[in-house]
C-alpha positions as CSV (number, residue, x, y, z in Angstrom):
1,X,37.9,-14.9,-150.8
2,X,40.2,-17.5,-151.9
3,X,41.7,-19.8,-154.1
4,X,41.6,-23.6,-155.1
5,X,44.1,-25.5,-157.0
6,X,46.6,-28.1,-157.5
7,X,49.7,-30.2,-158.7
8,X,50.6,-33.4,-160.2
9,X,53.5,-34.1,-161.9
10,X,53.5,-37.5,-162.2
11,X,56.9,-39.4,-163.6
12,X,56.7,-42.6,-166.0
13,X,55.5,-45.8,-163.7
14,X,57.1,-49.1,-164.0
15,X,55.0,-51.7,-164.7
16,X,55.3,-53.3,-161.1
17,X,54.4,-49.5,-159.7
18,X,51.5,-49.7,-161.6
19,X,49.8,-52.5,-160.5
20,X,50.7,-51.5,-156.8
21,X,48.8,-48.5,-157.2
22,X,46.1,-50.0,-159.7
23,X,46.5,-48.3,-162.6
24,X,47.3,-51.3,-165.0
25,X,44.8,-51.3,-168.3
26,X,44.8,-47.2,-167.9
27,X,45.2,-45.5,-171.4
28,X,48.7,-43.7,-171.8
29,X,47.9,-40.5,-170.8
30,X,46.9,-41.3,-167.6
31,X,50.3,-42.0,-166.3
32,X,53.1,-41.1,-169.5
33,X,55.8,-38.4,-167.6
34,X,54.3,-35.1,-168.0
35,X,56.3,-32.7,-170.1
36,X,54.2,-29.4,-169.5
37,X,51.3,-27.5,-166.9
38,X,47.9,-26.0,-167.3
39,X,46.5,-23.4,-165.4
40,X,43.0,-23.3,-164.7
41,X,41.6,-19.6,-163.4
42,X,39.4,-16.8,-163.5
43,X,40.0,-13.3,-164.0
44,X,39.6,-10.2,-162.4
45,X,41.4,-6.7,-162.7
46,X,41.3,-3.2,-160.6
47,X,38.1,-1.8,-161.6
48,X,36.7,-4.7,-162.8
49,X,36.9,-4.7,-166.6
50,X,39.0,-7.9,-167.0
51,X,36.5,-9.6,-165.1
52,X,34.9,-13.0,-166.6
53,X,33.9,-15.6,-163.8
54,X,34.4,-18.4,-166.4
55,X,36.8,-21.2,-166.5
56,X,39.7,-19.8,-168.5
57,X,42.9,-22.3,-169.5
58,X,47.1,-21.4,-170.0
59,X,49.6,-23.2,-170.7
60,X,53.5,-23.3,-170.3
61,X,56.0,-25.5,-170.7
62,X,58.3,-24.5,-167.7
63,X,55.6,-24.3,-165.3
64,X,56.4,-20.6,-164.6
65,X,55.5,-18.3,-167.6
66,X,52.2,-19.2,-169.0
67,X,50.5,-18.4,-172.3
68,X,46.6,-18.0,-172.0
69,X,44.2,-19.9,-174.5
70,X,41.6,-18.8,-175.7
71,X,42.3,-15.0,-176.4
72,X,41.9,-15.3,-172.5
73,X,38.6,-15.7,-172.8
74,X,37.0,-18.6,-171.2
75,X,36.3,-22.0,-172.4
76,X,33.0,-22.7,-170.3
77,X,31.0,-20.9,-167.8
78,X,28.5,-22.4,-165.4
79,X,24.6,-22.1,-166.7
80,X,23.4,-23.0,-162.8
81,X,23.4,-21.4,-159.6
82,X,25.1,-17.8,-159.6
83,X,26.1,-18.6,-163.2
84,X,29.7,-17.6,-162.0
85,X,33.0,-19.3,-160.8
86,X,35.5,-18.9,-158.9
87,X,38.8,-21.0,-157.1
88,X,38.5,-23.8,-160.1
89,X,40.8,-26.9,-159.3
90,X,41.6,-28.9,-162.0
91,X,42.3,-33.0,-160.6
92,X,43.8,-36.0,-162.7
93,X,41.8,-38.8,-161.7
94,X,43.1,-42.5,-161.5
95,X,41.6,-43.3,-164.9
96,X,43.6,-40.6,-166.6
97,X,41.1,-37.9,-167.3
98,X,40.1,-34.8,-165.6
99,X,37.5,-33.2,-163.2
100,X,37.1,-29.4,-162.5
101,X,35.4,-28.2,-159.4
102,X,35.1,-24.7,-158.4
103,X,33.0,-22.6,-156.2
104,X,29.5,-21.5,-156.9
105,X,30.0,-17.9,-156.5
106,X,30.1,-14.8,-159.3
107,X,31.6,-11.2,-159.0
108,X,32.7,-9.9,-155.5
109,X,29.3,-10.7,-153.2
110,X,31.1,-12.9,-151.1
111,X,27.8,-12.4,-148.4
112,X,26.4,-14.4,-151.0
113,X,26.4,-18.3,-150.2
114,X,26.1,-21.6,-152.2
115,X,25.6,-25.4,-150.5
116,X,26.8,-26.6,-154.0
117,X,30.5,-26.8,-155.9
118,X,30.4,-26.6,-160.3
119,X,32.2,-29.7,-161.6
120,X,32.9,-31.0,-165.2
121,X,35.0,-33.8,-166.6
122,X,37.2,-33.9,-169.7
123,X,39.2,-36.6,-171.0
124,X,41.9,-34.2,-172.3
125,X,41.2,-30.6,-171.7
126,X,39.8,-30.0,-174.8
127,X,35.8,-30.2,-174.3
128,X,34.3,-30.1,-170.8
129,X,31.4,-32.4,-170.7
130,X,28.9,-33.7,-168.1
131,X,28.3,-30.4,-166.3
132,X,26.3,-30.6,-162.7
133,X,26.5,-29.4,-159.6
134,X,27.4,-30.8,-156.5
135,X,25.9,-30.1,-152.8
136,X,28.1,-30.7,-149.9
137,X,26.2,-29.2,-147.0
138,X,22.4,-28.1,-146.0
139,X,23.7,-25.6,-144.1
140,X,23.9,-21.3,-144.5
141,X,27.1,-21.8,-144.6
142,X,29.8,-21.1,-147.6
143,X,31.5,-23.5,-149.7
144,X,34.8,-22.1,-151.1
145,X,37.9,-22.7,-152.6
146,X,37.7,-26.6,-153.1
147,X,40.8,-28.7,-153.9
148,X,40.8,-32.6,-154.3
149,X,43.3,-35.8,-153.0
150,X,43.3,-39.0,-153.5
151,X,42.4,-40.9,-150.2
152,X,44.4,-44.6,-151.3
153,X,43.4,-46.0,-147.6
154,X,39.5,-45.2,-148.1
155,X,39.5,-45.7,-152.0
156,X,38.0,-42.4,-153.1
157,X,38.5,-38.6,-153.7
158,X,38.3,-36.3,-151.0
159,X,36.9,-32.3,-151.6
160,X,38.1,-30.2,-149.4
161,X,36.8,-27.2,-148.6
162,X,36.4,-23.9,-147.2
163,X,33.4,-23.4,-144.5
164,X,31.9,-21.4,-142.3
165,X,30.2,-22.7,-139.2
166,X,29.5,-21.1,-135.8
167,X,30.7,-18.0,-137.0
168,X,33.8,-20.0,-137.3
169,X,36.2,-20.9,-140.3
170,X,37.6,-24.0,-140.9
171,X,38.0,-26.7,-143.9
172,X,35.1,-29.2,-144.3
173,X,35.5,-32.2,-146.4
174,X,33.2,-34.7,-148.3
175,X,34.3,-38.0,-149.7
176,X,33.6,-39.3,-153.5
177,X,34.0,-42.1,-155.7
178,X,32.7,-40.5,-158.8
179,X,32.0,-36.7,-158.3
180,X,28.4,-37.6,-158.9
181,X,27.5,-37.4,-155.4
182,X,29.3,-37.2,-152.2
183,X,29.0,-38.5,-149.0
184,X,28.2,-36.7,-145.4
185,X,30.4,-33.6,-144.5
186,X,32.9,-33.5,-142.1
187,X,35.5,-31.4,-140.1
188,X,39.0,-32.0,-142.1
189,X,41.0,-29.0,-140.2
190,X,39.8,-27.0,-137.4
191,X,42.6,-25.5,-135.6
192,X,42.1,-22.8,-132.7
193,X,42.5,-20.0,-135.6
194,X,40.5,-19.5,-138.1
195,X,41.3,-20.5,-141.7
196,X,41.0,-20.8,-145.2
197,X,41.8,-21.8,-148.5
198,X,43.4,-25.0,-147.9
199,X,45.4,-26.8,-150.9
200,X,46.8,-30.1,-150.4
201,X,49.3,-32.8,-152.3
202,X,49.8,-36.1,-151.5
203,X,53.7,-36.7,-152.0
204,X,54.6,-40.6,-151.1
205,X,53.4,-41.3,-147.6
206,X,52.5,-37.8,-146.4
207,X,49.5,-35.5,-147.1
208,X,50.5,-31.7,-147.2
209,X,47.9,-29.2,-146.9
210,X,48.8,-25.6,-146.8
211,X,46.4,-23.1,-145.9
212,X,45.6,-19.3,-144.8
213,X,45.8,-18.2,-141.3
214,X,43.2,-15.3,-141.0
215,X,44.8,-14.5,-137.6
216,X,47.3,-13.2,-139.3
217,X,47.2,-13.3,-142.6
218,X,50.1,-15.7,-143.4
219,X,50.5,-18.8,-145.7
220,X,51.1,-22.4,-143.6
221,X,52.2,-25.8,-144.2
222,X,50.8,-28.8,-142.2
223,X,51.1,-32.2,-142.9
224,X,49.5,-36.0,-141.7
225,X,51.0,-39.5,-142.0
226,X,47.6,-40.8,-142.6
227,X,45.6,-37.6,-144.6
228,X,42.7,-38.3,-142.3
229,X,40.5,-35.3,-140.6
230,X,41.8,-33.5,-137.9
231,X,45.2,-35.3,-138.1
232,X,47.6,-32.7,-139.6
233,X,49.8,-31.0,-137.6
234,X,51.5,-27.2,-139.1
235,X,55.1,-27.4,-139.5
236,X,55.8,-24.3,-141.1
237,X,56.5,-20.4,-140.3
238,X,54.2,-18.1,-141.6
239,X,55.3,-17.1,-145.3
240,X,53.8,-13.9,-146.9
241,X,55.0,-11.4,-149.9
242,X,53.2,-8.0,-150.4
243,X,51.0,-6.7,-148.6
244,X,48.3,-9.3,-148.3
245,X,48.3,-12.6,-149.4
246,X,45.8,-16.0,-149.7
247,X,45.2,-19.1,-151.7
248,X,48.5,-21.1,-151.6
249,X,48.9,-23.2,-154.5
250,X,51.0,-26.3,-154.0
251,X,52.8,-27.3,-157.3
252,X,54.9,-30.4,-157.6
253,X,57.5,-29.8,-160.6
254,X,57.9,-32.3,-163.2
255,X,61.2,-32.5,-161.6
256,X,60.4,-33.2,-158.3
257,X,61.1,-30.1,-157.1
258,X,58.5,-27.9,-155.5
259,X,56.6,-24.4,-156.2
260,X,54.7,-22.4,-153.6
261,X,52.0,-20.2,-155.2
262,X,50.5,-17.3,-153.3
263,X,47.9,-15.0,-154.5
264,X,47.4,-11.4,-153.7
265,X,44.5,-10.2,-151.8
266,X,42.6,-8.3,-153.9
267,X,42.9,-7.5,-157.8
268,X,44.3,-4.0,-157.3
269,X,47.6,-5.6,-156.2
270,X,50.1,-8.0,-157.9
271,X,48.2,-11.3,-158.3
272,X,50.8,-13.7,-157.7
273,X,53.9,-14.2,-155.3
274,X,56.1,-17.6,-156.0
275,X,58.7,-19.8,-153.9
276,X,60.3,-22.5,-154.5
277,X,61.9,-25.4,-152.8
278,X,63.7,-28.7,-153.3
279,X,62.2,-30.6,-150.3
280,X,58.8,-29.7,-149.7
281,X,59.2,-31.8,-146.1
282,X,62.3,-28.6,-145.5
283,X,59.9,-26.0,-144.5
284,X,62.5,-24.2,-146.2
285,X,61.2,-21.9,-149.6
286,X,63.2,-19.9,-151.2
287,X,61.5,-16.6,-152.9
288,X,61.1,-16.7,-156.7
289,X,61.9,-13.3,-158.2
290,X,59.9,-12.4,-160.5
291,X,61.7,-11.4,-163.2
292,X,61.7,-15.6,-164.0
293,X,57.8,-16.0,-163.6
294,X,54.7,-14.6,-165.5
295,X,51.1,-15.4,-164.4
296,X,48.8,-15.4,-167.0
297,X,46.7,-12.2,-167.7
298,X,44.3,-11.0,-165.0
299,X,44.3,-14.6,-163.6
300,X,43.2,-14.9,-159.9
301,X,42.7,-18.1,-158.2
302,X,44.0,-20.5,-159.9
303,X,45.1,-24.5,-160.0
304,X,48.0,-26.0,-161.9
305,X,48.2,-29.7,-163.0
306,X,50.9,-31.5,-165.0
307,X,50.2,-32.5,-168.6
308,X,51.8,-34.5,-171.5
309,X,53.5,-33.5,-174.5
310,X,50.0,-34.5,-176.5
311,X,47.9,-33.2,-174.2
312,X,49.7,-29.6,-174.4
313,X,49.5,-29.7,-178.4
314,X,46.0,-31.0,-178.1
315,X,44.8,-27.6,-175.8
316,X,47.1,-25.2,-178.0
317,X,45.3,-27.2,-181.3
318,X,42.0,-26.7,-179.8
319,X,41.5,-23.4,-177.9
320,X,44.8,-21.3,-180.1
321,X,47.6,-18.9,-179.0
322,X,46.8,-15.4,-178.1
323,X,47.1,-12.9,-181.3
324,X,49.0,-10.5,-178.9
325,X,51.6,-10.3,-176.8
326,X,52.9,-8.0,-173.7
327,X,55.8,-6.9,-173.3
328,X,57.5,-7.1,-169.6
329,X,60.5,-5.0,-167.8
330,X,63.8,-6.3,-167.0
331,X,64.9,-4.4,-164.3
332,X,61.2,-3.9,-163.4
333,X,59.6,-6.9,-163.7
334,X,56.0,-6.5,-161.9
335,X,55.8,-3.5,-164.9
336,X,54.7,-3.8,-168.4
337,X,54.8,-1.5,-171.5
338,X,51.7,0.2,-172.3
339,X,50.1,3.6,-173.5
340,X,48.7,6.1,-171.6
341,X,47.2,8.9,-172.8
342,X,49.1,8.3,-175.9
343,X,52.5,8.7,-173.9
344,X,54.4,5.0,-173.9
345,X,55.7,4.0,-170.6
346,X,56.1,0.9,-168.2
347,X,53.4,0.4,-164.9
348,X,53.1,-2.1,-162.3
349,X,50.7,-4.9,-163.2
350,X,47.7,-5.4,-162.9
351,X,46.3,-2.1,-164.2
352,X,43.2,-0.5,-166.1
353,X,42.5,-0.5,-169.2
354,X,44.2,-3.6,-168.7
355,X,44.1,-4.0,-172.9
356,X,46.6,-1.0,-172.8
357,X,49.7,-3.3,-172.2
358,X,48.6,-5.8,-175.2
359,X,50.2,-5.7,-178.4
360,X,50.1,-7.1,-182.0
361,X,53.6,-7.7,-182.7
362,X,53.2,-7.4,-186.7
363,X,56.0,-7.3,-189.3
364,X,58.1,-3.7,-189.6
365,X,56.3,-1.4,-191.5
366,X,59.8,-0.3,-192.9
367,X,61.3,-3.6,-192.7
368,X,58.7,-7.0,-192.9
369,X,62.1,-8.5,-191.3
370,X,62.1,-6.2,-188.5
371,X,58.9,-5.8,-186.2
372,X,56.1,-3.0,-185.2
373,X,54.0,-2.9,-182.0
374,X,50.5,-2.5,-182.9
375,X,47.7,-1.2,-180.3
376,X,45.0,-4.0,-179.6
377,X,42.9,-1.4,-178.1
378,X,43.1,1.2,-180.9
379,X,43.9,-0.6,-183.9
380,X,45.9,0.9,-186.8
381,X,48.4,2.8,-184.0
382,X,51.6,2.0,-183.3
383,X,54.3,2.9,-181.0
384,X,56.4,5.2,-182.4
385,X,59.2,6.9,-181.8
386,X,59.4,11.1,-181.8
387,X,62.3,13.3,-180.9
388,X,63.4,10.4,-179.4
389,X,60.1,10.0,-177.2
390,X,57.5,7.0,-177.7
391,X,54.5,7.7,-178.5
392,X,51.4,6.0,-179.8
393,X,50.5,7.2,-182.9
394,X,48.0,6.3,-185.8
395,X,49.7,5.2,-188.9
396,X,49.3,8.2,-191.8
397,X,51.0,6.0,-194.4
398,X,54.4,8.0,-194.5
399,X,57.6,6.8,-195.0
400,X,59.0,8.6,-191.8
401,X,56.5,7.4,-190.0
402,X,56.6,3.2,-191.0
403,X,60.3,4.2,-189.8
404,X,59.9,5.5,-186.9
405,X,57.6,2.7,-186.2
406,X,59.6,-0.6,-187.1
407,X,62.4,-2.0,-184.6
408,X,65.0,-5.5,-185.2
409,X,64.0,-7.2,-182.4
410,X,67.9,-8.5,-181.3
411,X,69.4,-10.5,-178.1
412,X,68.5,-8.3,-174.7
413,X,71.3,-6.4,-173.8
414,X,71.0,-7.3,-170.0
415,X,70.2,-11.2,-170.9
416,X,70.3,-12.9,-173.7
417,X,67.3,-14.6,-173.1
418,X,65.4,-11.9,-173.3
419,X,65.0,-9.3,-176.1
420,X,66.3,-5.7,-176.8
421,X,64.2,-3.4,-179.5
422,X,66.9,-1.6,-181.6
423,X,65.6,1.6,-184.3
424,X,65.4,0.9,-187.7
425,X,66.3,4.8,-188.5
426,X,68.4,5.2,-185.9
427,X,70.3,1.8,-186.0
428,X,72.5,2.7,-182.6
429,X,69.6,3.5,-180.6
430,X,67.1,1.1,-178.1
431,X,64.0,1.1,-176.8
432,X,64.3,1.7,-173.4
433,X,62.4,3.2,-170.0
434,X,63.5,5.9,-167.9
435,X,61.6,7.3,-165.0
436,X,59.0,4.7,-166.5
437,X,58.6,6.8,-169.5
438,X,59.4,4.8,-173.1
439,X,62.1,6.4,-175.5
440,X,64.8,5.3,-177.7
441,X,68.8,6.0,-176.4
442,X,71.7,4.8,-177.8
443,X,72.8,1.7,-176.3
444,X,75.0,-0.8,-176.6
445,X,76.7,-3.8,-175.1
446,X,79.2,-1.8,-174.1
447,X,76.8,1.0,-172.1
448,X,76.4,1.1,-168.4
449,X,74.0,-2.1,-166.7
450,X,71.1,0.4,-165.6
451,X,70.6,1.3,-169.3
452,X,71.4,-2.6,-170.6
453,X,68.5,-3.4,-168.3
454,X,66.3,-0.4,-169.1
455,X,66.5,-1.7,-172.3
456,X,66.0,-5.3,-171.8
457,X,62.1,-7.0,-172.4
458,X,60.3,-10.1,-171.9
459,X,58.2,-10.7,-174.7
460,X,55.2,-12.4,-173.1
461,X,51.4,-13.3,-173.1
């Protein structure tokens, strides 16, 4: 199944571009320059335990590592229909505010089919009000993945769709003023192949819409003069990472440059693949490696929108900053640091028990200037080191152990952007991985780059 999502990063108007486009009298926020992003998801992990079908929120200031809200958790979840979501897209309307929409659809029955969309407004993404459902057919058929444009040349919104008809798939859309009701259904895209999860960005004169092929599996970009059904024309190459991929997600920087978004197929695999590109128009994207991105945790499905500067503090006020952090590979960088039967060592995200990789990064228990890593799934243990092996260990109170326990947290050796974990009691010696397995090694600027990089972290959420 698929994904939903979206964009804008809108730059300061003048005042002459704002009465061309009508949004004179509009409160700031509608149209200040965005400074930051918001992620709207759900999440799912490999066997299912990170799985909440609510609307969960992150934010991030560069658009590319993103902090959940919430402790992850989500901020509403539909009370009608399946009582699930999934694919939300999150819009900015002309007036400034928000609306969410997102399929009607819980858990993994995708044999399981809605006529109706969920949808709430919110004026700054910090209550979700006025929630109903929509219904865009009367047909058997599904309604997935929806994303939202503005239509200038008709004067409303249009949903876009995923649907099923004839044993075909293709994207339907409806056309709305309000999102309190919606007007007949049509074809939008109906190419020879069958398709789905269509995202779409209105840049200037031209409508993008990127979608899935299911021929053969690979991301596409078309685009229209006009945005009007059954006028876009695909002038992209496939583009895929991994071994299956779906749901592009368009995302205009605040820039003006432009992100490419893909999400894995299923939960068991890596749940996000990134490009980028300075001219969207280029059919020319460049793979992000992702050492310089972080999804946020478990997310699947996803939509990113700009926001201002008081909008971000507003969210962070509102929903908080996770109490935990995780702690990501250099060299590695699809691998965290977790504990495994006790053992610490770095795997390949996503993984089960997913809360193995998240730690409470508390002051050192040796040194209150230095820091421990404290287990959020077995409180009171900490990682530890023994004979020179990391371990996870529950705190008995002794001064060997608090020392083995506490680490400066210093410039990472392979970037200084990044962080490095030197020993308290063994003040020439790292935290690092090898053959995935966590230990401490002495290290120093001066060592080899495979064990500056072994020894190098991302301290993420």
């Amino acid at each position: 199944m698929s994904l939903s999502r979206r964009q804008f990063g809108k730059a300061a108007l003048t005042s002459a571009a704002l009465a061309t486009t009508g949004l004179v009298g509009l409160p700031r926020a509608a149209w200040a320059a965005n400074t930051a992003y918001v992620f709207t998801y759900f999440t799912e992990s490999p066997n299912q335990t990170g799985a909440d079908y609510g609307l969960h929120l992150a934010v991030s200031r560069d658009g590319l590592n993103w902090t959940p809200l919430n402790q992850n958790n989500p901020v509403v979840t539909p009370t009608a229909g399946q009582q699930g979501l999934r694919d939300p897209q999150i819009f900015r309307k002309l007036d400034g505010t928000f609306v969410v929409i997102a399929t009607d659809l819980k858990g993994l029955n995708f044999g399981t089919t809605s006529q109706y969309l969920h949808v709430w407004d919110s004026v700054n993404l910090t209550d979700f009000t006025g929630y109903r459902r929509l219904r865009m057919h009367t047909t058997s058929g599904h309604t997935w993945a929806p994303t939202v444009f503005r239509d200038t040349s008709r004067g409303q919104y249009g949903i876009v769709y995923s649907f099923n008809t004839g044993g075909r798939d293709i994207l339907a859309v409806n056309y709305t003023s309000d999102f309190q009701s919606v007007g007949a259904q049509q074809t939008f895209f109906s190419p020879s192949f069958n398709v789905l999860d269509g995202d779409i960005v209105v840049d200037g004169n031209t409508t993008y819409l990127y979608y899935k092929n299911l021929n053969d599996g690979n991301l596409y970009g078309a685009r229209s003069a006009t945005g009007q059904p059954n006028s876009f024309t695909t002038y992209t190459g496939g583009i895929r990472m991994g071994n299956a991929i779906e749901a592009p997600l368009l995302q205009k920087t605040n820039e003006g440059g432009w992100r490419l978004w893909g999400d894995s197929f299923s939960p068991v695999n890596n749940d996000y693949y990134l490009w980028s590109s300075g001219n969207i128009g280029a059919s020319a994207w460049t793979a992000v490696n992702q050492r310089d991105y972080t999804p946020p945790l478990n997310a699947k499905h996803g939509s990113i929108a700009g926001i201002t500067d008081a909008e971000y503090n507003a969210m962070v006020a509102r929903w908080g900053l996770p109490n935990w952090v995780r702690l990501k590979s250099y060299n590695f960088p699809d691998y965290f640091v977790r504990h495994a039967n006790r053992i610490g060592r770095i795997d390949p995200y996503p993984f089960d028990p997913y809360r193995e990789q998240l730690w409470r990064m508390v002051p050192g228990l040796a040194d209150a200037n230095a820091v421990s890593f404290e287990s959020v799934s077995l409180p009171g243990n900490y990682l530890r080191h023994n004979n020179y092996a990391i371990r996870l260990d529950p705190s008995d109170g002794s001064s060997t152990f608090r020392a083995d326990a506490t680490f400066y947290r210093v410039a990472g050796l392979a970037d200084g952007g990044w962080s490095s974990f030197r020993s308290y009691n063994f003040p020439t010696y790292h935290l690092r991985h090898q053959g995935y397995v966590l230990r401490i090694d002495p290290i120093s600027s001066s060592s080899s780059a495979t064990d500056r990089q072994d020894a190098t972290f991302r301290v993420t959420s």
